[in-house]
C-alpha positions in Angstrom: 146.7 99.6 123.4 143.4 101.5 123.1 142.6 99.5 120.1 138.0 99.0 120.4 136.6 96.2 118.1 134.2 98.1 116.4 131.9 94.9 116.4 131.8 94.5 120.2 128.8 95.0 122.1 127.1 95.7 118.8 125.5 91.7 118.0 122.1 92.8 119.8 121.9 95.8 118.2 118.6 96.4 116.2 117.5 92.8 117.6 113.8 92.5 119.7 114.3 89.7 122.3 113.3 86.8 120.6 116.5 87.5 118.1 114.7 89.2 115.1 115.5 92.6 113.6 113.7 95.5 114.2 114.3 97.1 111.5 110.5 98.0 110.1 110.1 97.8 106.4 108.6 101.1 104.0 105.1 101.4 105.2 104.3 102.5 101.4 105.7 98.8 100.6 103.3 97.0 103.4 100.2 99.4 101.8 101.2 97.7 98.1 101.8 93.9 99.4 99.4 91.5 99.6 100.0 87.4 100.3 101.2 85.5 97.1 98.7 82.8 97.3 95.6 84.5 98.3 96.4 88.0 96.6 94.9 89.5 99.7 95.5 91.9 102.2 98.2 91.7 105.1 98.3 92.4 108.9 102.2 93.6 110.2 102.9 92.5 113.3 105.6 94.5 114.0 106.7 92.8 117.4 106.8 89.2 115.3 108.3 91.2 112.7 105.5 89.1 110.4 103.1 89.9 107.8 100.2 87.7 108.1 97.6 86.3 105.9 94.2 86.1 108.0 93.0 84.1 104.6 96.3 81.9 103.7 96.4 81.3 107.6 100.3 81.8 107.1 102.6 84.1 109.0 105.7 85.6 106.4 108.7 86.6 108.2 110.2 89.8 107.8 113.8 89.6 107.8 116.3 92.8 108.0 113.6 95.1 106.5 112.5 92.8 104.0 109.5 90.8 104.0 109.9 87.5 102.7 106.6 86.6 100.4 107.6 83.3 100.0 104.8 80.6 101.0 107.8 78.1 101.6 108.9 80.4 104.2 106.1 81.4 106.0 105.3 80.3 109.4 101.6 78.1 109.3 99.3 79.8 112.1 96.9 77.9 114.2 93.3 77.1 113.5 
């Protein structure tokens, strides 16, 4: 009796709506980043939690804090 699951209520925590983290990475690591295949700048979204390449036309997640610079993994944005 009186035993709380330290876990409950706690899944969404941290989460925007759509189900990523919120968590925003170092600023001082976005100012050093740039995308892997253009070796250009980056725009952070921060409510797609998304670094994206105007030049690469590639959106790279950001997952936990940590921005994934893999081209594999980046999302392809529209023309």
């Amino acid at each position: 009796m009186g035993d709380v699951d330290a876990s409950e209520g706690k899944a969404d925590e941290g989460k925007t709506p759509e189900g990523k983290s919120s968590r925003r990475p170092d600023p001082k690591l976005l100012e050093l980043l740039v995308c892997p295949l253009t070796k250009t700048a980056l725009d952070y979204d921060a409510a797609a939690q998304e670094l994206i390449s105007p030049a690469a036309r590639l959106a790279y997640p950001i997952r936990d804090g940590i921005p994934i610079m893999l081209p594999d993994e980046a999302r392809k944005l529209p023309d």
